[in-house]
C-alpha positions in Angstrom: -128.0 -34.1 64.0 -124.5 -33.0 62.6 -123.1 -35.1 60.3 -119.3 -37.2 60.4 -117.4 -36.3 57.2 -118.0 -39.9 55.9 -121.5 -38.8 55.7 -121.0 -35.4 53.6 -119.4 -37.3 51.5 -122.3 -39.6 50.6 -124.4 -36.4 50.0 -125.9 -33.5 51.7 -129.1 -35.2 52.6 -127.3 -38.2 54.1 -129.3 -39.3 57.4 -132.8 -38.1 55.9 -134.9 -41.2 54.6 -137.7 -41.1 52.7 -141.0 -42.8 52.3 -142.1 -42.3 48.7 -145.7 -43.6 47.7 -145.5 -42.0 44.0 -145.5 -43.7 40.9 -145.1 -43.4 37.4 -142.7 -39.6 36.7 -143.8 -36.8 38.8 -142.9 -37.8 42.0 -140.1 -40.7 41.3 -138.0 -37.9 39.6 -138.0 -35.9 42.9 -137.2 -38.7 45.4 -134.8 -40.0 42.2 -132.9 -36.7 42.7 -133.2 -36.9 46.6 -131.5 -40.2 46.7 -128.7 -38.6 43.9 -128.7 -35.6 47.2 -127.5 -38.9 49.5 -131.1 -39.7 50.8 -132.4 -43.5 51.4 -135.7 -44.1 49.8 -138.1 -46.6 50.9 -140.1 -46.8 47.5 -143.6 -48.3 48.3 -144.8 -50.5 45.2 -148.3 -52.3 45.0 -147.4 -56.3 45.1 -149.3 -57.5 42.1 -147.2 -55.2 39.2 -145.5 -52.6 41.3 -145.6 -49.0 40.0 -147.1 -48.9 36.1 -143.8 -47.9 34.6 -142.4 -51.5 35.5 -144.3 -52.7 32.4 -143.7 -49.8 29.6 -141.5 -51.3 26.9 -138.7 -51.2 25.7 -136.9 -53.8 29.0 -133.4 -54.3 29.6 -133.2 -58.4 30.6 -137.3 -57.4 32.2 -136.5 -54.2 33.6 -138.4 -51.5 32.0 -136.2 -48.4 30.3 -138.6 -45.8 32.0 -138.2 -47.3 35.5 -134.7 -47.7 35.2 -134.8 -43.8 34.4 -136.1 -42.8 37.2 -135.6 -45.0 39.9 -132.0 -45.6 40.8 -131.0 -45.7 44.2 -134.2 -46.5 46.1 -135.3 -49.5 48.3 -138.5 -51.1 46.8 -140.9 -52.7 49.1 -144.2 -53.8 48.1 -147.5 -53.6 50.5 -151.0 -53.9 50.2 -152.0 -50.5 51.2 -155.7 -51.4 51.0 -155.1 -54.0 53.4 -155.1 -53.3 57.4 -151.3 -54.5 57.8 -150.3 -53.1 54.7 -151.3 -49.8 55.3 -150.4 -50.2 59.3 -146.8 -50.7 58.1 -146.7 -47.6 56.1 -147.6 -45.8 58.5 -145.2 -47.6 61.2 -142.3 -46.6 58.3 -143.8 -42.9 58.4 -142.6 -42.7 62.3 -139.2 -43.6 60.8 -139.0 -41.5 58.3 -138.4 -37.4 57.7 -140.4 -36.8 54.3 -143.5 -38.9 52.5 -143.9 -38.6 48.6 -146.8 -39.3 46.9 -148.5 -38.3 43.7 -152.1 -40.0 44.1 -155.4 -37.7 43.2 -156.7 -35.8 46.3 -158.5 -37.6 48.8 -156.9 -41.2 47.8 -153.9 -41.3 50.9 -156.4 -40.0 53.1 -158.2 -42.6 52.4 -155.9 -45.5 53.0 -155.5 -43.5 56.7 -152.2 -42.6 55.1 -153.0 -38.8 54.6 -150.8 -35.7 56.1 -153.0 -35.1 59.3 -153.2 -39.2 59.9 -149.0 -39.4 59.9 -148.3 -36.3 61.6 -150.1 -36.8 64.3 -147.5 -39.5 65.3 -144.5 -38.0 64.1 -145.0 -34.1 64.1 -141.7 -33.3 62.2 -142.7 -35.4 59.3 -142.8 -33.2 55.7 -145.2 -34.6 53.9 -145.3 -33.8 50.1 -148.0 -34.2 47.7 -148.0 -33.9 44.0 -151.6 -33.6 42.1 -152.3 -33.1 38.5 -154.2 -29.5 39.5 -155.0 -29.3 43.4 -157.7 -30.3 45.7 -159.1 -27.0 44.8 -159.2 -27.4 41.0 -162.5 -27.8 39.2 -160.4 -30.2 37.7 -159.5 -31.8 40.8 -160.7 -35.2 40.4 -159.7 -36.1 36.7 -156.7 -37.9 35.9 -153.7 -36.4 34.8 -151.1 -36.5 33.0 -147.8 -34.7 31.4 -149.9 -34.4 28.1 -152.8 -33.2 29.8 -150.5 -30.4 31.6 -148.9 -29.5 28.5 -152.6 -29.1 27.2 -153.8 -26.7 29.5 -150.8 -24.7 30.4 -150.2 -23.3 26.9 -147.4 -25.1 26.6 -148.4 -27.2 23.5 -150.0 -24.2 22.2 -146.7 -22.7 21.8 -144.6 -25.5 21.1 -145.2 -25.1 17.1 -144.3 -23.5 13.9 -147.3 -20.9 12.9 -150.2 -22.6 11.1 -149.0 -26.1 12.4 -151.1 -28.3 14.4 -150.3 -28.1 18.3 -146.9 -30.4 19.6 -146.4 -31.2 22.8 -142.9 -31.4 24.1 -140.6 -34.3 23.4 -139.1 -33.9 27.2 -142.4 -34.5 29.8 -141.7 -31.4 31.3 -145.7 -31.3 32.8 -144.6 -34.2 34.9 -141.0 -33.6 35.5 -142.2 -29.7 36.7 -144.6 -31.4 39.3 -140.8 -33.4 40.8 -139.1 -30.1 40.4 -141.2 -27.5 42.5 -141.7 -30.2 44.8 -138.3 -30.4 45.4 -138.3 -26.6 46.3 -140.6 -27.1 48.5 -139.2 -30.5 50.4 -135.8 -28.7 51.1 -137.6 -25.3 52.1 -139.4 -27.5 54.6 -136.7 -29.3 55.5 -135.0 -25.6 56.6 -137.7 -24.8 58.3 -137.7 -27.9 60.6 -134.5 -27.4 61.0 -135.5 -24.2 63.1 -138.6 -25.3 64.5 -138.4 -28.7 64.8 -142.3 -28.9 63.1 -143.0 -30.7 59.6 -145.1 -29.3 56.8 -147.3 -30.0 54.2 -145.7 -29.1 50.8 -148.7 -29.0 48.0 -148.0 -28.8 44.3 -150.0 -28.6 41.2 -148.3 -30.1 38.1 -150.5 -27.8 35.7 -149.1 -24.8 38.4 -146.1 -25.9 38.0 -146.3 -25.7 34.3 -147.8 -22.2 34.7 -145.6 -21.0 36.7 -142.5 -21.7 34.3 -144.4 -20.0 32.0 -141.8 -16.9 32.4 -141.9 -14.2 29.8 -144.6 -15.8 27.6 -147.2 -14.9 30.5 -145.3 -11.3 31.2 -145.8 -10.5 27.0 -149.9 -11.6 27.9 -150.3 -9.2 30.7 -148.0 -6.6 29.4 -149.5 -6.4 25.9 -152.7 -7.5 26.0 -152.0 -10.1 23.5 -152.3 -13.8 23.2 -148.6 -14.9 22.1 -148.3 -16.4 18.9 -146.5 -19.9 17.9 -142.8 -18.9 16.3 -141.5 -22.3 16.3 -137.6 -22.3 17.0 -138.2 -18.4 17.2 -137.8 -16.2 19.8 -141.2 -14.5 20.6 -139.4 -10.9 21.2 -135.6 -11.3 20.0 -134.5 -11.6 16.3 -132.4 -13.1 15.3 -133.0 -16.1 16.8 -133.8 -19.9 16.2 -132.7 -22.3 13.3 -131.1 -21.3 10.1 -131.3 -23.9 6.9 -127.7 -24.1 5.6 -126.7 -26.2 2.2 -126.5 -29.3 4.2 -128.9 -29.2 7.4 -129.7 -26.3 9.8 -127.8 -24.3 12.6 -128.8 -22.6 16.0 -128.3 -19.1 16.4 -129.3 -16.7 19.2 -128.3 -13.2 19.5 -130.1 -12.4 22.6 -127.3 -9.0 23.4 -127.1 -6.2 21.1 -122.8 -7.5 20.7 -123.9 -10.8 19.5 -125.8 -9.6 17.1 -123.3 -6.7 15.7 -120.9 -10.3 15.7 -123.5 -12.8 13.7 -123.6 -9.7 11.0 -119.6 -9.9 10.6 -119.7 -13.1 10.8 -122.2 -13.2 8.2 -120.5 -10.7 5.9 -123.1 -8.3 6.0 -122.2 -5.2 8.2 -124.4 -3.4 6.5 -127.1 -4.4 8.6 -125.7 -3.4 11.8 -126.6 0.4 10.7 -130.0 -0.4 8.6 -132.5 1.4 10.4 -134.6 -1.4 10.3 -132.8 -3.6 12.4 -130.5 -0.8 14.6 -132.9 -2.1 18.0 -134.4 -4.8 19.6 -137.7 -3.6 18.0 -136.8 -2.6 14.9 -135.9 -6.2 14.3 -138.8 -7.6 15.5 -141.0 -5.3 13.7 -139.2 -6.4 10.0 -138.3 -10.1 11.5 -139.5 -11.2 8.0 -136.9 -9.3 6.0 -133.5 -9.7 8.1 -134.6 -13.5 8.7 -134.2 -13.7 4.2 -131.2 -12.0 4.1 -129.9 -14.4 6.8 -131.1 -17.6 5.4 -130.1 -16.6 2.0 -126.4 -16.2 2.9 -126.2 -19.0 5.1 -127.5 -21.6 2.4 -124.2 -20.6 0.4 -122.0 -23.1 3.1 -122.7 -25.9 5.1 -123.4 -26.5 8.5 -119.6 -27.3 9.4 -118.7 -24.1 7.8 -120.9 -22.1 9.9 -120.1 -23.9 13.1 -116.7 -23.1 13.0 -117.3 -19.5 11.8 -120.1 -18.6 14.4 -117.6 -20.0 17.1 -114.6 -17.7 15.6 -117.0 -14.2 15.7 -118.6 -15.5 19.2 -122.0 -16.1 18.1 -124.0 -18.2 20.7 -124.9 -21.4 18.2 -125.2 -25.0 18.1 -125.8 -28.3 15.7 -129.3 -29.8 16.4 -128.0 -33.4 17.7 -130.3 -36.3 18.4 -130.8 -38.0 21.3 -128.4 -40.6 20.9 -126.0 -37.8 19.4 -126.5 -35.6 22.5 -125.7 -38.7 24.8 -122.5 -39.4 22.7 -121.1 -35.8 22.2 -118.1 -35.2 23.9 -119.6 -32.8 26.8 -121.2 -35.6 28.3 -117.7 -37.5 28.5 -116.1 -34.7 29.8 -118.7 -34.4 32.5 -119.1 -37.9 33.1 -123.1 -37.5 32.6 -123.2 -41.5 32.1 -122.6 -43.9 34.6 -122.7 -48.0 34.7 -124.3 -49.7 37.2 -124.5 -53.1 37.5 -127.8 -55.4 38.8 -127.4 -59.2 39.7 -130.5 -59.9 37.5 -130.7 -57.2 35.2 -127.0 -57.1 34.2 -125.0 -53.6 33.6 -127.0 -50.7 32.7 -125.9 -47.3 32.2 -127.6 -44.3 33.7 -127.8 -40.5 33.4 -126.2 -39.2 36.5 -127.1 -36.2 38.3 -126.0 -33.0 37.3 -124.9 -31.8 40.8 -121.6 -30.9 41.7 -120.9 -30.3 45.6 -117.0 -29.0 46.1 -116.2 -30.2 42.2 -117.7 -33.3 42.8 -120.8 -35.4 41.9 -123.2 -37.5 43.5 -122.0 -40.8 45.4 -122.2 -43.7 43.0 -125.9 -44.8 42.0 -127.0 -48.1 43.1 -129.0 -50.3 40.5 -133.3 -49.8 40.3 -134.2 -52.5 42.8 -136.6 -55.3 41.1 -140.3 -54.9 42.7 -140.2 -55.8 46.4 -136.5 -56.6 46.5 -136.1 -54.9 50.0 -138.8 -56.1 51.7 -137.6 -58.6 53.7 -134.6 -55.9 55.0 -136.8 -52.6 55.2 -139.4 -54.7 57.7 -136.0 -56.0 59.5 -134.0 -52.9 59.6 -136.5 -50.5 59.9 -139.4 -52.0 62.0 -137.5 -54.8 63.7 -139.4 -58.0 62.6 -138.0 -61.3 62.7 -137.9 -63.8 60.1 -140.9 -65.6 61.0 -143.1 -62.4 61.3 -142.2 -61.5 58.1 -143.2 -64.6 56.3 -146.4 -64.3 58.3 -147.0 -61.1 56.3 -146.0 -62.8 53.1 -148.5 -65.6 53.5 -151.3 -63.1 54.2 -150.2 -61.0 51.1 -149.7 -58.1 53.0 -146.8 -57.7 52.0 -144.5 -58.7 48.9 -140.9 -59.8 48.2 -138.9 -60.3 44.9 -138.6 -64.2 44.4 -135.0 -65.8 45.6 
């Protein structure tokens, strides 16, 4: 179908709608990112509490701080999936729909009849993505999983320490959020593909693959080497100079990943002289005396503070940066400049302010974000609009508690 230029302008998926059964973060960050793309969502909540994030504290006048993160821009309508009507109107919705989300353990959709052979067969162009903690062909398949439990396995918490620390596991739920991401891949590859043959596909992804898989150069030093890479903290595994440096007053980023910026960080430094010590002339010669160039280093920059050294690494071109915290990161001026933060406003909830996608299409971002709906807030106009029930029909499914709807 081609699109009308109003369309476009809502986003490059504008037209697609999609029926997203997932839950918690790997899973609503994909179809979170698809709605920023211009798609509707049809988010599909169980009645009694919806999906488990709606209860993690810290709330915002009710609303939970980690639904509101990851859950702008979508429909919510609650069924009983376990229940014959419930589950016969997700799969009526499926017929209406180009892609189904969902992020249960393997086995579970099929299950409920809701599974990738059960909707296809009634809507062959339907791309049907599933996200599991390790596959249906895991021996792990059937435990429960989670972004710590990714992190866990993948080496990723292994690695994400100082030496001789105890294992950390990282601040940002990449586990999860890598599940959303390589399912995102996979949705719009599919998508291309139908696009050609007018068939639908089943997209499969492992959140501890996923994990794996971004892996990079850490697995590459492993199969090259022979050797098990070791924790280095802010370190780079293979490039010196690299990481945080303690100045007077606090600590400073550095990374000299070219041969220039690290002939610049040794003017900048006042030290020439090292530029021509054999010891640290290559990438390897570095890395084999890390220990001695990383004391002549911290011992000059402990002279000034970490302003001084901003502005200095800046002036000689030395990739660097201040360690901000969160709340610092989301106040620096970037983020203005960018407009990365964006106010929407609920009728129950009140104004809230949101991350917006990063996307840029033609020097311009997403279509404003629409409010987290409150659990089952779009019932009653999903079963209308999409399935064509009445008034009275509907209220026959509230009664039976097939269905849910917010209150009011």
């Amino acid at each position: 179908m081609t699109k009308t230029q109003t369309d476009v302008q809502k986003g490059p998926l504008s037209g697609l709608k999609v029926l997203d059964f997932s839950r918690i973060l790997s899973g609503p960050y994909a179809s979170m990112v698809l709605a920023d793309l211009g798609a509707e969502i049809i988010k599909v909540e169980p009645i009694e509490n919806g999906d488990e994030t709606r209860n993690f504290p810290p709330f915002q006048n009710g609303m939970s701080h980690y639904y509101i993160a990851l859950n702008r821009s979508k429909k919510s309508i609650s069924l009983d999936l376990k229940s014959p009507e419930g589950a016969d109107i997700a799969r009526r919705l499926s017929q209406k729909c180009d892609i189904v989300l969902e992020n249960f353990r393997p086995g579970v959709m099929d299950r409920l009849g809701l599974g990738y052979e059960d909707l296809r067969a009634d809507n062959p162009g339907l791309i049907y993505c599933s996200i599991t903690g390790f596959g249906k062909n895991s021996p792990h398949a059937d435990k429960p999983a989670f972004d710590i439990v990714a992190q866990a396995l993948s080496g990723v918490m292994h690695m994400n320490r100082e030496p001789d620390q105890a294992p950390n596991k990282l601040s940002l739920p990449l586990g999860d959020m890598a599940g959303s991401i390589f399912s995102l891949f996979g949705v719009l590859a599919a998508l291309h593909e139908r696009n050609l043959t007018g068939q639908g596909k089943l997209v499969e992804i492992a959140m501890l693959d996923s994990l794996i898989a971004m892996q990079g150069y850490l697995s590459q030093i492993y199969f090259v080497s022979g050797q098990d890479p070791e924790p280095v903290g802010t370190r780079h595994p293979s490039i010196v100079p690299y990481g945080s440096f303690p100045t007077s007053d606090g600590h400073v980023i550095v990374a000299c990943l070219t041969e220039r910026f690290w002939h610049n960080f040794a003017r900048c430094l006042g030290l020439e002289v090292l530029i021509d010590d054999p010891r640290f002339a290559l990438y390897e010669n570095r890395l084999a005396h890390r220990d001695a160039l990383e004391s002549e280093i911290c011992a000059r920059m402990q002279m000034d503070t970490t302003e001084y050294w901003l502005d200095r690494l800046t002036e000689f071109d030395v990739p660097n940066a201040p360690i901000l915290s969160v709340a610092e990161a989301l106040e620096q001026p970037h983020v203005a400049a960018h407009g990365l933060v964006e106010n929407v406003t609920h009728p129950d909830v009140g104004d809230l302010k949101l991350v917006r996608s990063p996307m840029l299409f033609d020097g311009k971002g997403p279509a404003p974000a629409t409010a987290p709906s409150m659990l089952g807030e779009n019932t009653r106009e999903v079963l209308a609009q999409e399935l064509g029930l009445g008034p009275e029909e509907i209220d026959a499914l509230l009664s039976r508690h097939a269905v849910g709807s917010a209150p009011g």
